[in-house]
Wavefront OBJ file of the C-alpha trace (Angstrom):
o trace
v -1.295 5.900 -20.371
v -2.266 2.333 -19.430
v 1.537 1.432 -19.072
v 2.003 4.302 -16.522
v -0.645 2.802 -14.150
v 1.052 -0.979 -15.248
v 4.388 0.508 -13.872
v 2.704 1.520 -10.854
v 0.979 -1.476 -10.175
v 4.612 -3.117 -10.637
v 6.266 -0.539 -7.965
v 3.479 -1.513 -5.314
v 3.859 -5.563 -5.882
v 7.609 -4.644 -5.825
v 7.997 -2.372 -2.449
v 5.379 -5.439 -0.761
v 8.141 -8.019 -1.975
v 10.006 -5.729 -0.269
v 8.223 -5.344 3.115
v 7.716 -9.545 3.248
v 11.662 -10.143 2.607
v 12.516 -8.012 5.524
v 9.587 -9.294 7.683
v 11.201 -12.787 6.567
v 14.587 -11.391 7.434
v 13.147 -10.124 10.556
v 11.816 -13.419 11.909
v 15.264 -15.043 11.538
v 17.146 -12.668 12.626
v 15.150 -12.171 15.885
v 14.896 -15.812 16.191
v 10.916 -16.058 15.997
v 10.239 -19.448 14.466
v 7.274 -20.164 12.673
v 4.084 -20.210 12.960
v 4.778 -17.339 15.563
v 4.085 -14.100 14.665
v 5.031 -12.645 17.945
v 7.824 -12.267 20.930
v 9.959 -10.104 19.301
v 9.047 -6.063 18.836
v 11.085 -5.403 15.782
v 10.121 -8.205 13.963
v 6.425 -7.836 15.255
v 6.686 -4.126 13.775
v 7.874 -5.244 10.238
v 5.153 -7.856 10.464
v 2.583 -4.860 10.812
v 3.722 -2.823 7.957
v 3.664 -5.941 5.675
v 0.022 -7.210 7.102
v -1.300 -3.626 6.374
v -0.024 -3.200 3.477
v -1.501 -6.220 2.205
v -4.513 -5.276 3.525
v -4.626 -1.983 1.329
v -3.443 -2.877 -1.373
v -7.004 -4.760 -1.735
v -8.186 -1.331 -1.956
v -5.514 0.620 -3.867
v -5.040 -1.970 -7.284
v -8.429 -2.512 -8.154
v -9.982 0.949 -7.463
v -6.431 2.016 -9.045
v -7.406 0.014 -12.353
v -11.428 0.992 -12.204
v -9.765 4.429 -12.020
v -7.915 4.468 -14.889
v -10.660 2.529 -17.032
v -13.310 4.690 -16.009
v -12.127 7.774 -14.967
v -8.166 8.821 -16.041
v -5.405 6.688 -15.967
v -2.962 9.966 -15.307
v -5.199 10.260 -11.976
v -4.828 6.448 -11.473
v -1.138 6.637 -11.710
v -0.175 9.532 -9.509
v -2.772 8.517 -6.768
v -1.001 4.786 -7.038
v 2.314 6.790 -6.706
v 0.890 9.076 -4.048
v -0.279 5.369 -2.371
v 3.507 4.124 -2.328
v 4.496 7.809 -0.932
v 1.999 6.679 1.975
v 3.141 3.520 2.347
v 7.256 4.589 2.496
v 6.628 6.797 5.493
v 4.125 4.638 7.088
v 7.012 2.039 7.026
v 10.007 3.885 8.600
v 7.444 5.626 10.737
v 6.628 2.497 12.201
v 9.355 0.711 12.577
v 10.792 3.776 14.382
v 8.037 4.744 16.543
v 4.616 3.086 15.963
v 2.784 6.310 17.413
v 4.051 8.073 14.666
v 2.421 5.982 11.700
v -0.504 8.437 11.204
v 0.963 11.067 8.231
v 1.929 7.876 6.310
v -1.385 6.021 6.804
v -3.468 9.380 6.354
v -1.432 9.824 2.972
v -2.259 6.705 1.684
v -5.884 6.703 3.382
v -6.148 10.049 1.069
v -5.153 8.130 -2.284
v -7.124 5.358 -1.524
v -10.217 7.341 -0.865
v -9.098 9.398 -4.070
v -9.297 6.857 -6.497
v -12.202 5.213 -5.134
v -14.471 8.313 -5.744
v -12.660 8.851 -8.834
v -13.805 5.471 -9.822
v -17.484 5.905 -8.511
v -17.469 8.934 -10.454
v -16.261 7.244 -13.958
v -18.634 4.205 -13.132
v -21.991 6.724 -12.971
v -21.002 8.942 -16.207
v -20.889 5.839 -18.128
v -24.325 4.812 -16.767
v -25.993 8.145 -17.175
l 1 2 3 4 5 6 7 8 9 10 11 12 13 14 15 16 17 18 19 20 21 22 23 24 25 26 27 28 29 30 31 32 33 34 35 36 37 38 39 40 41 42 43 44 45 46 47 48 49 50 51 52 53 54 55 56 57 58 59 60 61 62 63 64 65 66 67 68 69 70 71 72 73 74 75 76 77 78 79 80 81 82 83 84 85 86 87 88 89 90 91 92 93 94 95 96 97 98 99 100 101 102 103 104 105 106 107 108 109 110 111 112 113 114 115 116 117 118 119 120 121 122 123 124 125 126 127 128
């Protein structure tokens, strides 16, 4: 069950490689030269999605892995998936409309949450 939350782990690192190459793309495109991160709304936009992403991810692949050593890696797996789900519709949300990021944060909020407790919970069994 191990390899289902190593495939998982892959799909995140793989939809971020994702998100940088079109922030990348973005910043050419839209002519905003480096070290800018700014001037253009599209590209600023992409640049969000990829920064916050990052920025969970800190959250989702280690609580994701202390979830499926301690608790279940089944649970670990589908809350990783459930964490890409998020991330997907935070993405096009975004770039559409930013005010309409919320479902797509909350869902990956929710996972993230998820397999922290599930973690906790794992962690203090094994100590009791």
């Amino acid at each position: 069950m191990l390899l289902t939350v190593a495939l998982v782990t892959l799909l995140i690192l793989i939809q971020y490689t994702y998100f940088f190459m079109r922030t990348g793309m973005a910043r050419g495109k839209d002519t905003v030269k480096a070290p800018a991160t700014s001037g253009d709304e599209a590209y600023e936009r992409k640049l969000r999605v990829q920064m916050n992403t990052l920025e969970q991810m800190a959250i989702t692949l280690p609580s994701m892995w202390l979830c499926a050593h301690f608790f279940r890696a089944d649970v670990a797996a589908i809350l990783g998936t459930v964490f890409i789900v998020g991330r997907a519709i935070y993405s096009s949300s975004y770039i559409k409309d930013p005010s309409k990021r919320g479902p797509g944060f909350g869902i990956g909020f929710l996972a993230n949450t998820a397999l922290i407790l599930a973690s906790l919970y794992g962690v203090i069994s094994q100590l009791i």
